[in-house]
C-alpha positions in Angstrom: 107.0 98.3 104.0 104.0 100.1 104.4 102.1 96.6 105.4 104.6 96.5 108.3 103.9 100.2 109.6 100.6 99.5 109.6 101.0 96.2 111.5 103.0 98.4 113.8 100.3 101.4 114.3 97.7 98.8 114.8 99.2 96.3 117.0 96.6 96.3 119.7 94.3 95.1 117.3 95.9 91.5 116.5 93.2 90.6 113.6 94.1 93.6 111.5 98.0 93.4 112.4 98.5 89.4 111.2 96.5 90.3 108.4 99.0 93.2 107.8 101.8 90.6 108.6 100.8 88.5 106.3 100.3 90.5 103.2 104.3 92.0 104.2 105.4 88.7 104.2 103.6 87.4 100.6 104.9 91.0 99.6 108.2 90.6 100.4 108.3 86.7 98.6 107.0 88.1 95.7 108.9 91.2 94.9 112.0 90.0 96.0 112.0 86.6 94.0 114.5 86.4 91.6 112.4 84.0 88.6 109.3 86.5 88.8 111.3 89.6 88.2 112.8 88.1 85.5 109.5 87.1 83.9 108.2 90.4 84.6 111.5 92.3 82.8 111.4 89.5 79.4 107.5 90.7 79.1 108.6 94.2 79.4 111.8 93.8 77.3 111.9 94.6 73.8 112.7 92.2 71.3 116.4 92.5 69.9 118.7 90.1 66.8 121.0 87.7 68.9 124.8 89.5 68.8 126.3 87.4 66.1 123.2 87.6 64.1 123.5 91.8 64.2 124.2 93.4 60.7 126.2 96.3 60.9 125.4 99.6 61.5 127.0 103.0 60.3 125.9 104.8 64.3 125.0 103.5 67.4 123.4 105.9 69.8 124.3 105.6 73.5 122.2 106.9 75.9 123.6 108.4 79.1 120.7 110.3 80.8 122.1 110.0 84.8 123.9 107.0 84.2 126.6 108.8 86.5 126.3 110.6 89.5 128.0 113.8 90.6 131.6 113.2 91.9 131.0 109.4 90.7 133.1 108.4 88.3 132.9 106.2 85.4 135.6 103.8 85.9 133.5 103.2 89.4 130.2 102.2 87.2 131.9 100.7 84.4 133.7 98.2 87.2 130.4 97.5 89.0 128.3 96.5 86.5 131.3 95.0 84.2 129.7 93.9 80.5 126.4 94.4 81.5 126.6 98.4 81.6 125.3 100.6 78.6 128.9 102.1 78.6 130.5 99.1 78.3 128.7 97.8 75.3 129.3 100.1 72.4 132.7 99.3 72.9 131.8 95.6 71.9 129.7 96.8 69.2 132.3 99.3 67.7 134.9 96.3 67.8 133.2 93.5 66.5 132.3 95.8 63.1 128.4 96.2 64.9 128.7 100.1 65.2 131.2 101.7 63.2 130.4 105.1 65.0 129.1 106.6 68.1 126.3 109.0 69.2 126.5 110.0 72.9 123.2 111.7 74.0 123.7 112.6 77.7 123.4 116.4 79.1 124.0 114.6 82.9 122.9 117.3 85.7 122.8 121.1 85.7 125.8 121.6 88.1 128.0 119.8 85.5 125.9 120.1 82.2 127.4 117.6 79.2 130.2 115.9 82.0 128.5 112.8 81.2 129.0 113.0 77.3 132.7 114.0 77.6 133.3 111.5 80.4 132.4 109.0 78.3 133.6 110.0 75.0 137.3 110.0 76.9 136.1 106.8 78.2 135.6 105.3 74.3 139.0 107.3 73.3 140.9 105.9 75.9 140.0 102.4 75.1 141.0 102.7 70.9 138.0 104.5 69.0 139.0 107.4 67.0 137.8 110.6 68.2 136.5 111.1 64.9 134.1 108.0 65.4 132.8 109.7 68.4 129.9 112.4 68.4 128.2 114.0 71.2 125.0 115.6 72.1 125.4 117.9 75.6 122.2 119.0 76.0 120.1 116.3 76.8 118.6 115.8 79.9 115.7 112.9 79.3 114.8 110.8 76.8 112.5 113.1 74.9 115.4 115.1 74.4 118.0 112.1 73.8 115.8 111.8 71.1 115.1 115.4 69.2 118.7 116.4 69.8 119.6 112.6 68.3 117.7 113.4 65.3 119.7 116.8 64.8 123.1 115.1 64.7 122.0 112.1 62.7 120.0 113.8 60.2 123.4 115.8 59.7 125.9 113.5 59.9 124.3 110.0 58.9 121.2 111.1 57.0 119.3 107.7 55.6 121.2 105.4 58.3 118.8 103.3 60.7 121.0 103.5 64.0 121.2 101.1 66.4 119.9 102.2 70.1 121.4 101.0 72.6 120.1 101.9 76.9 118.9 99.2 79.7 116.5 96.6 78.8 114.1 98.1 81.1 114.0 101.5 79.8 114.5 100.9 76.0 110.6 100.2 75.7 110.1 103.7 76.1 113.5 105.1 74.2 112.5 103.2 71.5 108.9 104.6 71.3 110.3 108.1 71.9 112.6 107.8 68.9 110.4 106.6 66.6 108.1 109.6 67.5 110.6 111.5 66.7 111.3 110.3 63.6 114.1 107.8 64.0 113.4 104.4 63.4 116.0 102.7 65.1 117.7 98.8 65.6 117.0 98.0 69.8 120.2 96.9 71.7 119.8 97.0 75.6 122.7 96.2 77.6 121.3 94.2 80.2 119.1 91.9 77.6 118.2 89.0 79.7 117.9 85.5 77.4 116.1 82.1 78.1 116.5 80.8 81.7 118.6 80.2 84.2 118.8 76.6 84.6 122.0 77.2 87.0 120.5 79.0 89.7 120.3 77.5 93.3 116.9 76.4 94.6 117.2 78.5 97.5 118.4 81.6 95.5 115.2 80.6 93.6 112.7 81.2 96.6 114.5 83.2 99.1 113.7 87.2 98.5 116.2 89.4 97.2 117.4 92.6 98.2 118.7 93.6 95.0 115.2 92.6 93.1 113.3 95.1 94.8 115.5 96.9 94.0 115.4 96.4 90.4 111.4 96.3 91.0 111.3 100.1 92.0 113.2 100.6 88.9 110.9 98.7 86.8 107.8 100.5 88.0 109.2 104.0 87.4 109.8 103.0 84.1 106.3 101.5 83.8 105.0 104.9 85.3 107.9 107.2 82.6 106.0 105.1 79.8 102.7 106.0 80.8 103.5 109.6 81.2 105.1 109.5 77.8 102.0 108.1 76.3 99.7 110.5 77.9 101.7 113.7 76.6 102.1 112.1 73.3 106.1 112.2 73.6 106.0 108.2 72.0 
């Protein structure tokens, strides 16, 4: 984008504009391809055990942290990003013996503090766990805090248990790191995990930029820039 406003301030000067052109275009075909995102996200990703292969675990904390918007609600997400959303996947894991409880760390935004949390822990009733399986932490409002408010509950409720995390692949890098700094050594499981290759995709879909990766590209470097941050102020 910015390539392209620069072609367009200095147009009269037809050197400096193609060159600008050109570095839009080779931007373009490489943020928005498909296969290099995807590299890019399994370097970044944090090893996890294969589903089947996943021992069982007394907790599993979910982490919410703006996963919904105000007024959105969660039947709108949970539909638009089907099995691949964080909110989806505890249920899999509390159903299949994976998670036999639930930590919900999410304090959402100021105007509606904790809405997240009980959104979500209605969400979980409504679909068969016990409320009794189901603990929450309101207060949260980033993943520093997902973490030291975690560590409150589970040294309470399930001292001596290594929980199993579970947040987007590209952000459990950091969670992770931010637990463990806070004392919780905990079991990865992102949501959106993304395995091998995809021998299945279409050659055009292969080369052809992507909306939707640039997308997931701005996403990527915020996290890359939330990591940093972390590191500097020694919060991971």
């Amino acid at each position: 984008m910015i390539f392209l406003l620069l072609a367009l301030i200095l147009r009269k000067r037809a050197k400096t504009r193609n060159i600008c052109l050109g570095l839009a275009v080779v931007w373009l075909f490489v943020f928005g391809n498909t296969p290099i995102y995807e590299a890019a996200q399994k370097w970044w990703q944090v090893p996890q055990t294969e589903f089947s292969k996943l021992e069982p675990h007394q907790v599993a904390v979910v982490l919410g942290g703006g996963g919904l918007a105000p007024n959105q609600s969660l039947e709108s997400v949970v539909q638009k990003e089907c099995a691949r959303s964080r909110f989806v996947v505890p249920l899999l894991l509390h159903s299949q013996g994976k998670a036999e409880n639930l930590l919900i760390t999410a304090g959402s935004f100021k105007k509606s503090k904790g809405q997240e949390a009980r959104d979500l822990k209605k969400f979980y009733e409504t679909a068969g766990i016990a409320p009794s399986r189901i603990f929450l932490d309101e207060q949260a409002v980033n993943t520093h805090q997902n973490a030291l408010y975690s560590k409150e509950i589970l040294d309470k409720k399930f001292p001596q248990e290594r929980p199993l995390l579970v947040t987007n692949a590209f952000h459990m890098r950091r969670a992770l790191a931010t637990f463990k700094k806070a004392g919780i050594d905990c079991d990865p499981y992102a949501s959106d995990y993304l395995h091998g290759n995809n021998e299945h995709r279409d050659f055009m879909d292969s080369i052809m930029p992507s909306p939707k990766v640039l997308d997931e590209w701005n996403r990527l470097f915020k996290e890359m820039i939330g990591y940093i941050a972390y590191k500097v102020t020694g919060k991971l």
